[in-house]
N, C-alpha and C positions, 0 to 999 in steps of 0.2 A: 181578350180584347187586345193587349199588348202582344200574339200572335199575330193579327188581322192587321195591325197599324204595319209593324213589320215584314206583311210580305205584300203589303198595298204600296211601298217602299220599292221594293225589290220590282213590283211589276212596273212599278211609269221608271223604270230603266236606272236608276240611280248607281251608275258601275260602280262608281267610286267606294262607296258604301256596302259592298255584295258581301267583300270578304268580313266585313266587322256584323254584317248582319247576318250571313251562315254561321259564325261562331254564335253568336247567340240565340240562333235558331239551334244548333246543336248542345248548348247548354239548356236550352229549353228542355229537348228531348231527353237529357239525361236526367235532368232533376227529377220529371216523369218517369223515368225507370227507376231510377237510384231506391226512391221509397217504395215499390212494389216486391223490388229484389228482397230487400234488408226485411219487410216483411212473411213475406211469404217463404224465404231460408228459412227464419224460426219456426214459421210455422209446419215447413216440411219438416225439423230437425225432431219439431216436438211429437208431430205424430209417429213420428218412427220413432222415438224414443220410448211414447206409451206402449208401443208392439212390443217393444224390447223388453218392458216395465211389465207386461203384461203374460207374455213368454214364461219368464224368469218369477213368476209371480211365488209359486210354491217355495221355492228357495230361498226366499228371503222373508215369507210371514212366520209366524210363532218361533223364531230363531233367540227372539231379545234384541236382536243389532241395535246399537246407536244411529240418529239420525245422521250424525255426518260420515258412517260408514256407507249405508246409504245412499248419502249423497255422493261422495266421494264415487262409488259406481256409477251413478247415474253423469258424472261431470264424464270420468273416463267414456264413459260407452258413448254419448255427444259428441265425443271426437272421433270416433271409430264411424260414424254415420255422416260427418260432413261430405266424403266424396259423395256420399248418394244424396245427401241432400239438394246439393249445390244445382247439378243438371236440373233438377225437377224445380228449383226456386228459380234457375235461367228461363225454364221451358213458360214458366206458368206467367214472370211478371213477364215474358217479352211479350206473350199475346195478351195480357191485363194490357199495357202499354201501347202497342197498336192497335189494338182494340178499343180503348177511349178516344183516342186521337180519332181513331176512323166513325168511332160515331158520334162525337161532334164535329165532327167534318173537318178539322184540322186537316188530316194529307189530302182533303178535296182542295181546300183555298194553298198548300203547299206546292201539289201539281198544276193549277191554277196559273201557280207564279211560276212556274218551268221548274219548278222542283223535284230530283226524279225520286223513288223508292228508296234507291240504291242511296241516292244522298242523306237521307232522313237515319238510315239505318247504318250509316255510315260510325258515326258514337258509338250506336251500341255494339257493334260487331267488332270495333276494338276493344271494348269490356269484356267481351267473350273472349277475345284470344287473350286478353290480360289474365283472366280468369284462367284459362288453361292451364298457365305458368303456376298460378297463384295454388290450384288444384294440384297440380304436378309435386310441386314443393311438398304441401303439406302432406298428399301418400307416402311421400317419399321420407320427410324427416322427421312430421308430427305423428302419422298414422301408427307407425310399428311403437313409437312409445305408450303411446293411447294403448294401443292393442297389448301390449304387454303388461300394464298396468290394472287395465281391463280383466282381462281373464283372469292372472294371476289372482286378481282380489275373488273375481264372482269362483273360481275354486276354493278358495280358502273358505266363505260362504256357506261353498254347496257343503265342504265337509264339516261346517259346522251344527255342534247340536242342538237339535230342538230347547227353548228355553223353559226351565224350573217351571214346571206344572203339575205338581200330585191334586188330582181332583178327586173326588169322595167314591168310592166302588168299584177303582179302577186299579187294575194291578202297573205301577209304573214301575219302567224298568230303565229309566234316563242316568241312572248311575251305575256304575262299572261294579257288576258282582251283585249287587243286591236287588232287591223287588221287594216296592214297600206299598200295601195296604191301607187305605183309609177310607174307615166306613162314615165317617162322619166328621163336616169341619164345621166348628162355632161363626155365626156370623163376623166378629172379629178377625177372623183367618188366622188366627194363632193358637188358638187351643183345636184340638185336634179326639176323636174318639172312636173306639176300635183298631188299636195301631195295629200291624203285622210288618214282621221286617225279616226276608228271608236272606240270609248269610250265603253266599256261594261263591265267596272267595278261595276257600280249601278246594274247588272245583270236583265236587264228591254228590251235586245234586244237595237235596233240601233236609242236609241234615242237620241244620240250626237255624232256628226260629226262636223269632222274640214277640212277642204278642203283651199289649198292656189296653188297660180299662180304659186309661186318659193321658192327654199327655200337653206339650205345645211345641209347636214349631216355629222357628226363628231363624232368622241368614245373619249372621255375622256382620257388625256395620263395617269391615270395610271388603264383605262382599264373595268374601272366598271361605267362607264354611258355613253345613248347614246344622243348625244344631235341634236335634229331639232330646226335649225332654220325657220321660218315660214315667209314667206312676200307678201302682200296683198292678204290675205284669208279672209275667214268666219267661224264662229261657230255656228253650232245648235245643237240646245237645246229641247228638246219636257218636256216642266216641269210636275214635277209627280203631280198630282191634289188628293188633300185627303181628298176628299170626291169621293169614289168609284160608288155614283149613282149619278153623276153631269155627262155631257154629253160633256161637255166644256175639251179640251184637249190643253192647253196652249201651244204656241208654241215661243220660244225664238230664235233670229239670234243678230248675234253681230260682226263687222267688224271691222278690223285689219290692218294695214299698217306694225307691223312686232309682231312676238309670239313666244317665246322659250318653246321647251315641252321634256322634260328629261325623259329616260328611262333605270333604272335599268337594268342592266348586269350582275346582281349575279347569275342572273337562268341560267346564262350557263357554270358558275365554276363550275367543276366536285365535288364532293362531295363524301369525304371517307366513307365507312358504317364501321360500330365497326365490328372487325372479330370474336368477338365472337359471336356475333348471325348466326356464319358459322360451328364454332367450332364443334357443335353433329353431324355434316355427317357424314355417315358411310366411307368416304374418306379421314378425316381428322384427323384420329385414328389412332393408334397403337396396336401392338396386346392385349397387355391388358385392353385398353381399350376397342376396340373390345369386348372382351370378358365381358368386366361388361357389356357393351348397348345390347347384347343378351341374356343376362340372366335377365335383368331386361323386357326386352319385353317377353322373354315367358315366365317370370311369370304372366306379366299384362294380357298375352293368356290368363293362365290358369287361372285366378279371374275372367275373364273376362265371361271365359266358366262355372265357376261354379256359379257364380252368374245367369247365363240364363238360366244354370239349374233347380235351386233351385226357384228360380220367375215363370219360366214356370210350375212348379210344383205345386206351391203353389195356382197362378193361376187358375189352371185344379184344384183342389183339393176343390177351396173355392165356384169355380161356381157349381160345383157337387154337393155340399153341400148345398146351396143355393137354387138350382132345386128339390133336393128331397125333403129337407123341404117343400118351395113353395107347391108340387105334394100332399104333405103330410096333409099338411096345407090345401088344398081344397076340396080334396077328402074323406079325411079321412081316408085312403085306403094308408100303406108302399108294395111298390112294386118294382121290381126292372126297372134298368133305361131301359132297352127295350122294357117294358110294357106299358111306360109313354104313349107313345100316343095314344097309342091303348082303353087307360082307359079314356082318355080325350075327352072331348066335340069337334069338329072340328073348332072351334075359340079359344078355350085354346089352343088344338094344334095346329094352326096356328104360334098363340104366341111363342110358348116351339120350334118351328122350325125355327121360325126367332132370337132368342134367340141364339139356337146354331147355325146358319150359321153367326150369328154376331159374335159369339165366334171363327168359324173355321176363320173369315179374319182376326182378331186383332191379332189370335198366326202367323196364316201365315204372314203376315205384319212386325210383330218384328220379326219372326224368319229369314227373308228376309232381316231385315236392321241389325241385326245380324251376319249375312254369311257377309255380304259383310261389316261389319265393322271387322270382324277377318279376311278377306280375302286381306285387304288393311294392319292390321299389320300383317300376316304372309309374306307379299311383302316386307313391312320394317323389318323384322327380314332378311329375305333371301338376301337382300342387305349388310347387316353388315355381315354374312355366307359368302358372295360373294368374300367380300372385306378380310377376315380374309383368305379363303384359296388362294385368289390370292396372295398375299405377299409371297407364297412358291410356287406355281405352274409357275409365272414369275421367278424362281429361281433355278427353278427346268429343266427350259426351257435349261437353259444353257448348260449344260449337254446332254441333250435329244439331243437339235441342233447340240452339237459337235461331238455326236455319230454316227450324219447322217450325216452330211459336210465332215469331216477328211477322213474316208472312200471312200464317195463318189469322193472326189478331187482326191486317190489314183487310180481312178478307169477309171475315164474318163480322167484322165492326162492331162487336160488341166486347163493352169493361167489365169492371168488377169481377165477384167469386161467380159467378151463375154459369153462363155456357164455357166463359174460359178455365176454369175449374172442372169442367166434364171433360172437355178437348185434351187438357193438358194430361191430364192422368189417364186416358185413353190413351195416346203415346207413351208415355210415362209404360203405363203398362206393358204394353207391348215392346218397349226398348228394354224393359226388365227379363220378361221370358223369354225374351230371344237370348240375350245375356245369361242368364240362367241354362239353359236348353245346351246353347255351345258350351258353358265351363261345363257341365254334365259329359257333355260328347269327349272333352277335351280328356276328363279324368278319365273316362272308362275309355281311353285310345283309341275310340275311333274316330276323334280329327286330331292333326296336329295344332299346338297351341295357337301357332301367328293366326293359324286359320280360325279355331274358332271363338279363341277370346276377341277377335275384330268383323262377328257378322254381324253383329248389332247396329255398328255405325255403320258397314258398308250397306246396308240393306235402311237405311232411315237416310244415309247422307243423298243418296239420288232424290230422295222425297222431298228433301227439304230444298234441294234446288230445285226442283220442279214445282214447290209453291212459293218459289223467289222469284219464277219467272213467270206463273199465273199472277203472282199477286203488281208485278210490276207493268205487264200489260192491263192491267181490270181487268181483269178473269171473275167471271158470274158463276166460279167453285162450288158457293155456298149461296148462290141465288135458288130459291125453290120455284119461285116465278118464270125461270130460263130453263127449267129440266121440265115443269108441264109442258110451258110451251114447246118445247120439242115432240113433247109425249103425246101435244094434241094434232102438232103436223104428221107425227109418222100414223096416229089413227085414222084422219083425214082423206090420206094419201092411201093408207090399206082399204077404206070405205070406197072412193074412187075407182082403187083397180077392180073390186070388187064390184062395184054396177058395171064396168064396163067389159066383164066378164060373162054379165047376167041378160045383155043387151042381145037378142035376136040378130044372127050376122046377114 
């Protein structure tokens, strides 16, 4: 209503008033976006969080982790997915946003009052390039910390071990050296029956075992030993004999009315690894870093390549010279190297031909582990490339997306989750594989980086102006009523030529 009075205002001509009444026309429209945005970022953050959550699922169940370990991942890894959340929270609230406005008819009665497209969307496309900055920033200075903190923890994680579970008829083998047996636990969970415990510390196989009738098990209250009690068992012993040719293998038993045997618990406290030995990933950089870890790899390229040059060279250069002498040296006879065999006895050249096909496999051989050692750092160069121009092309997204949502919400006029939730992740989607597809291309060298970490935008950015300037003429895009009626003129019209085809000349 306080729209309608406002641009009823603007139209009986009130100049004076135009400028105080487009700002408040333009705070109208951002209030309208503001809560779609802030919305629907969490809610993209969250769904790709439970992908993450769900990925990673195996590595972190029956571990024991604490919850705020846990959590503490799951904070890190929500900052590692803001750049992708961001474009897809711009994409989704700008057509939520145009989208309501257009099907209560708000930019009907805005156009109405001489209001163009361009002016309405005016706000929001400065939030967009605000945003860019704001995007830019945080890959840049938030992102490599997240990411380092990230991974670091989910390895420390992955290499921890499964948590304290000996279950009944299962041989467990979660402590270092030993494998312990229980055939049976008291509903209590402390007393314990049929123990077995095999000894394999002397790393000799299973020649001590402890086996007892009953016993109980208990963890240490503060958590780091485990203690068996043991009652009326046995122990064997197979004693080690040293003298290796005696035939005699001594064999030891020893009985027991009760036996206490403690087990270390420290191998399943997780364990922080130093983050700097995380630090040189090409994810955990900045753009000037970035930029030094590229330049120092293709220069080790380029040593790399002149040096295998110049040895290959020298190589070819020194056996050459070696053969002709050789030739020279026997014959007595300087001739040149096509002559050689031809002038030699058929066991010298035997010789001078296995000579050089020993020679053609040691160049092919290095020049073979060669390729494939430049080929493994030009993948690690193109990684750091990767990462350098995604920090603008995620930023760049922003923009791109807004170009194609805004638009499109005007177009289809409709709010809420229902159509603009299908449109939005229909692009969404397709701005992802194409993103995906070029880094793919980028790493295995068959495009260069600028090229293909930027087809995504250059291939969505002409779309998005082209439904900025259907949606600012009225464009019937998304009219189904305007594509029959076409469908039923050009049938019409084929019906036509067709009787008068049919018509006796």
């Amino acid at each position: 209503m306080y729209i309608c009075k406002l641009i009823v205002i603007v139209a009986q001509g009130r100049q004076f008033a135009t400028t105080t009444i487009m700002k408040k026309l333009h705070l109208l429209v951002l209030k309208s976006y503001i809560g779609p945005f802030i919305a629907t970022f969490f809610i993209s953050l969250f769904l790709i969080l439970m992908q993450f959550l769900w990925k990673f699922i195996d590595d972190l169940v029956g571990k024991g982790l604490e919850w705020y370990v846990i959590g503490e991942l799951l904070f890190y890894a929500s900052g590692t997915f803001v750049p992708l959340a961001l474009p897809l929270a711009v994409l989704l609230s700008s057509i939520m946003t145009m989208g309501t406005m257009g099907e209560h008819y708000e930019l009907v009665a805005f156009k109405s009052a001489g209001i163009s497209l361009r002016k309405i969307m005016m706000p929001l496309i400065t939030i967009s390039f605000f945003l860019v900055f704001v995007a830019f920033y945080f890959s840049n200075n938030v992102l490599p910390v997240a990411n380092l903190r990230m991974l670091s923890l989910l390895y420390d994680i992955r290499q921890q071990r499964p948590a304290l579970n000996i279950a009944e008829g299962v041989y467990f083998r979660g402590i270092d050296n030993y494998v312990i047996r229980i055939s049976e636990k008291e509903p209590d969970g402390i007393t314990i029956r049929g123990v077995k415990i095999y000894d394999h510390s002397d790393r000799r196989g299973n020649v001590s075992l402890t086996t007892a009738e009953w016993g109980t098990m208990v963890v240490s209250p503060d958590q780091s030993t485990l203690v068996f009690t043991l009652h009326n068992g046995t122990n064997y012993l197979e004693v080690d004999n040293q003298d290796p040719f005696s035939r005699e293998r001594p064999f030891q038993r020893t009985s027991f009315e009760r036996q206490e045997i403690r087990f270390d618990l420290g191998i399943f406290d997780m364990t922080r690894t130093d983050q700097d030995l995380f630090r040189g990933s090409h994810q955990m950089l900045r753009l000037d870093q970035l930029i030094v870890f590229e330049d120092s790899i293709s220069n080790d390229i380029d040593t790399r390549k002149n040096h295998f040059r110049l040895d290959y060279m020298a190589r070819i250069f020194y056996l050459n010279s070696v053969r002709d002498a050789d030739f020279e040296h026997t014959t007595g006879v300087k001739v040149d190297s096509d002559q050689i065999v031809e002038r030699l006895d058929p066991n010298r050249a035997a010789i001078v031909v296995d000579r050089a096909l020993s020679l053609v496999r040691s160049n092919k051989e290095s020049t073979n582990l060669m390729h494939e050692e430049l080929r493994q750092r030009n993948r690690a160069l193109a990684r750091y490339k990767i990462e350098f121009h995604r920090k603008f092309t995620l930023s760049i997204a922003c923009v791109v997306l807004f170009l194609i949502g805004a638009p499109m919400g005007a177009i289809i006029r409709k709010g809420g989750f229902g159509l603009p939730m299908v449109i939005s992740v229909l692009f969404f989607v397709v701005f992802h594989v194409i993103s995906i597809t070029g880094e793919k291309f980028v790493r295995e060298g068959v495009l260069e980086a600028h090229i293909g970490m930027w087809i995504a935008p250059m291939i969505l950015l002409p779309i998005g102006i082209l439904l900025t300037y259907k949606a600012s003429t009225d464009s019937t895009i998304m009219d189904m009523d305007s594509y029959l009626g076409r469908i039923q003129k050009l049938k019409n019209l084929f019906i036509k030529n067709r009787s008068k085809k049919q018509l006796p000349s």
